[in-house]
C-alpha positions in Angstrom: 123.2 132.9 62.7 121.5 132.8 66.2 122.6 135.5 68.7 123.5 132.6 71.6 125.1 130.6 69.1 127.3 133.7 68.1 127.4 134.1 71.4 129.6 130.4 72.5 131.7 131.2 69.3 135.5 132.4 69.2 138.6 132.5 67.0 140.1 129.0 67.3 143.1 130.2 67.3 143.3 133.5 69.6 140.5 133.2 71.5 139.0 136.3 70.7 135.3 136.8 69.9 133.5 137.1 66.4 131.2 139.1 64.5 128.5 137.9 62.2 129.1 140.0 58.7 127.5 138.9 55.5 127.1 135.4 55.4 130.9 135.1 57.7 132.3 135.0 61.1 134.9 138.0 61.2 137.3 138.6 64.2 137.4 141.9 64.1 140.8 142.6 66.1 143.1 140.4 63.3 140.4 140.8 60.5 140.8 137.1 59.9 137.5 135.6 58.4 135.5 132.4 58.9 132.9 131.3 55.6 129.4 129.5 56.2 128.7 126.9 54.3 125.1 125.8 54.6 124.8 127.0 58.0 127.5 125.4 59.1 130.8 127.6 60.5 133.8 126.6 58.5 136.5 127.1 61.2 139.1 124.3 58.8 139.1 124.2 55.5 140.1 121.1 53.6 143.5 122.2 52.8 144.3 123.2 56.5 144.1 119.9 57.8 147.1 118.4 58.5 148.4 114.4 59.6 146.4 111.9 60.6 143.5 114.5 61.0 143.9 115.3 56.9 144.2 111.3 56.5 140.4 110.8 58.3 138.9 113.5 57.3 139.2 112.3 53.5 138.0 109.1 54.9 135.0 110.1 57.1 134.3 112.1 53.8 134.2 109.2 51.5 132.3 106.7 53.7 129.3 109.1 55.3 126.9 108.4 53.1 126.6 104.8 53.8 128.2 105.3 57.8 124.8 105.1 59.4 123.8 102.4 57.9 126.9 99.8 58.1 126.8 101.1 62.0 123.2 100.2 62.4 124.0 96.5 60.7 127.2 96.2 63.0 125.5 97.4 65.9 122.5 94.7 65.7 124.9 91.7 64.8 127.3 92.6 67.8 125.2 94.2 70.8 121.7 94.2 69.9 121.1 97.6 68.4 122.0 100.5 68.0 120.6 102.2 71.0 122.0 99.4 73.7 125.4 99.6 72.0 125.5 103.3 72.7 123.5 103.8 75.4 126.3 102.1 77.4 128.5 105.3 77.4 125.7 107.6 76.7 124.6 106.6 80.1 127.5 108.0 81.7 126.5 111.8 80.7 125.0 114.3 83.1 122.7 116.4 80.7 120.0 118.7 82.5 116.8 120.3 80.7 118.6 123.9 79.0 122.6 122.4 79.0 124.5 123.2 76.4 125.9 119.9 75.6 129.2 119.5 73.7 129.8 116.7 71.0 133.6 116.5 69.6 133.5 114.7 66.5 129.9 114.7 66.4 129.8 112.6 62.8 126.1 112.0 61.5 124.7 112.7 65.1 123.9 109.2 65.6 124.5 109.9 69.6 122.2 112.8 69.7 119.7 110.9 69.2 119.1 108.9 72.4 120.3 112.3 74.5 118.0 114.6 76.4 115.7 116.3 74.5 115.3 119.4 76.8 118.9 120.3 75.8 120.6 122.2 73.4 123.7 120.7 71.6 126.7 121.7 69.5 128.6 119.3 67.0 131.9 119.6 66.0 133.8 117.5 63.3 136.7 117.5 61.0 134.6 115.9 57.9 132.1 117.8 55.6 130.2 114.8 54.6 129.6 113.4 58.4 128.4 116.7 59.3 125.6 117.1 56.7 124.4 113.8 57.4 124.4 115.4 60.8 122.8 118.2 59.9 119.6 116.8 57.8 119.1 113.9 60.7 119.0 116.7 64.1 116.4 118.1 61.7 114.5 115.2 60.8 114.7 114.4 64.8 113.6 118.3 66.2 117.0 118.4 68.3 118.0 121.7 69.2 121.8 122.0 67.4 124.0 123.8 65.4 127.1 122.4 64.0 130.9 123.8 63.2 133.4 122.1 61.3 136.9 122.2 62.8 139.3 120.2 64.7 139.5 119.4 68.5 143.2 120.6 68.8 141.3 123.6 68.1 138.1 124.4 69.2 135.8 127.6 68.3 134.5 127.7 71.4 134.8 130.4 74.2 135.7 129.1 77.9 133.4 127.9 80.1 130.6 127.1 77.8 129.6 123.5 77.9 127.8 121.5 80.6 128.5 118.0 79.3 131.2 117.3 76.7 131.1 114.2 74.7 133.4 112.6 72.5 132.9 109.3 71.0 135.4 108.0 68.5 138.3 109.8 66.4 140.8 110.6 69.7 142.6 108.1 69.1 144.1 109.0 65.7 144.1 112.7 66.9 147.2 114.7 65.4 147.9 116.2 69.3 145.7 113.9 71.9 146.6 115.9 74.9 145.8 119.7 72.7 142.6 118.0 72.3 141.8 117.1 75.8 143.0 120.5 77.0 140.9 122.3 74.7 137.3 120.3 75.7 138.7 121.0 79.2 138.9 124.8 78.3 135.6 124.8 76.7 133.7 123.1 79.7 131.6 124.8 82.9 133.5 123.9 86.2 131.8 120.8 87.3 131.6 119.3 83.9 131.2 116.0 83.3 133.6 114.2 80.1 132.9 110.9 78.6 135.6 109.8 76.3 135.4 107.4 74.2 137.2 105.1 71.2 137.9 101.9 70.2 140.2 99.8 71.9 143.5 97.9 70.1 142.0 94.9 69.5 139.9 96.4 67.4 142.7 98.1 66.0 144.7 94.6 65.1 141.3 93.0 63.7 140.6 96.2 61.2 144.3 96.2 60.3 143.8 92.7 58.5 141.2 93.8 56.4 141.6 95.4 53.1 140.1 98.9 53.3 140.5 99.6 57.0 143.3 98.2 56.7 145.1 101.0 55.1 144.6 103.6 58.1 144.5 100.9 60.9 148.0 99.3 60.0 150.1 102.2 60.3 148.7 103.5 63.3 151.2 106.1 64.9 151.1 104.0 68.5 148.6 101.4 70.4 145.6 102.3 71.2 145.0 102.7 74.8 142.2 105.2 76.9 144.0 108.5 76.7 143.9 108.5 80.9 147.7 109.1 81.4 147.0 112.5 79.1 144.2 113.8 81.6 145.4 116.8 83.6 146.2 115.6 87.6 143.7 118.3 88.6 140.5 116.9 86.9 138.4 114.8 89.5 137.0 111.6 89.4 139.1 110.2 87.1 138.3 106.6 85.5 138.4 104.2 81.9 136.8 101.1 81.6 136.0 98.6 78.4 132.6 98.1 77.0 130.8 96.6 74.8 132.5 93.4 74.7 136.2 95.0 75.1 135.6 96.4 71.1 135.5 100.1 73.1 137.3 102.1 76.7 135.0 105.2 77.8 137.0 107.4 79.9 135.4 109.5 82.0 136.2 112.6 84.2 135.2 115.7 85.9 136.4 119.4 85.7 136.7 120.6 89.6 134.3 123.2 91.2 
């Protein structure tokens, strides 16, 4: 464990910060005790999921080893590649050499890729198996990063941290959107940029017919709409917008001086 990366990392819950003590993260006011697994902070356990975040963790779970891949193929059939499709909301971030750079739901890293290389970055998701396809590609790549797993409602991450947050699909099918929000808010430097971004209802209704997807886009708990309503009045700048053909909204905002 790296003394700065100790050094961003707090109880989810409380707040409070953490020790590093034999292969653990140990508050050491409540005693309560975070495991690492392979490097990687456990801050939610499979069985503490809960909702529609236990439903797509199991998901993400099943399908990362083949997620890269089935993105790649959709990416070139729909927008060209993978690097135009994602460069159009990757474009959007403000990352300066030394940021720490944020990534909620960071999956197998596939953003990190065409980021800044002059930064360091910390990824957060809900699913195991995205996250060690993370972990062996920011490797394979020389990107500066370390990875937690956890759940945005719930970050492990002191205040004011963050330079640039990311987060680039999952938010929609969030147990607590506005928790979520709040929490990258909490998280971020004053002046911080956020791009936010999912896919957009139509998508929704088209995956909803098919027979896999079909299963987790059907019963959707409401329709799918940029979260902009949910962003706190104070934040600055505030804006959505659909790209890439309407399939995705990136919302964007800042956090005031």
């Amino acid at each position: 464990m790296q003394p700065e990366f100790l050094s961003h990392l707090c109880d989810p819950i409380t707040h409070e910060p953490l020790q590093y003590e034999q292969e653990a993260l140990v508050n050491p006011i409540s005693g309560k005790s975070f495991r690492i697994r392979a490097g990687i902070p456990i801050f939610l356990d499979e069985a503490d999921a809960t909702g529609h975040n236990h439903r797509y963790q199991r998901l993400y779970d099943r399908i990362a080893p083949l997620y890269d891949l089935s993105m790649k193929a959709y990416a070139r059939i729909k927008s060209g590649g993978l690097e135009k499709r994602r460069m159009e909301y990757l474009r959007e971030m403000e990352v300066a050499p030394g940021d720490n750079v944020l990534e909620v739901s960071v999956g197998t890293g596939a953003n990190l890729q065409f980021l800044p290389r002059t930064a360091h970055y910390i990824g957060l998701d809900i699913s195991w198996g995205m996250l060690k396809q993370c972990q062996r590609q920011v490797k394979r790549w020389g990107l500066s990063t370390d990875l937690c797993q956890g759940a945005a409602e719930h970050l492990p991450f002191r205040d004011a941290t963050f330079n640039a947050v990311l987060h680039m699909g999952g938010i929609n099918f969030f147990n607590d959107i506005p928790q979520a929000l709040h929490e990258m808010i909490r998280v971020a430097k004053p002046g911080t940029k956020f791009v936010i971004v999912d896919e957009t209802e139509d998508v929704a209704r088209r995956y909803e017919k098919t027979a896999i997807a079909g299963t987790f886009y059907g019963n959707r708990p409401r329709v799918i709409a940029a979260p902009i309503a949910l962003v706190p009045k104070e934040m600055q700048e505030i804006g959505a917008r659909e790209i890439s053909g309407g399939e995705l909204y990136c919302l964007t905002f800042r956090k005031p001086l």
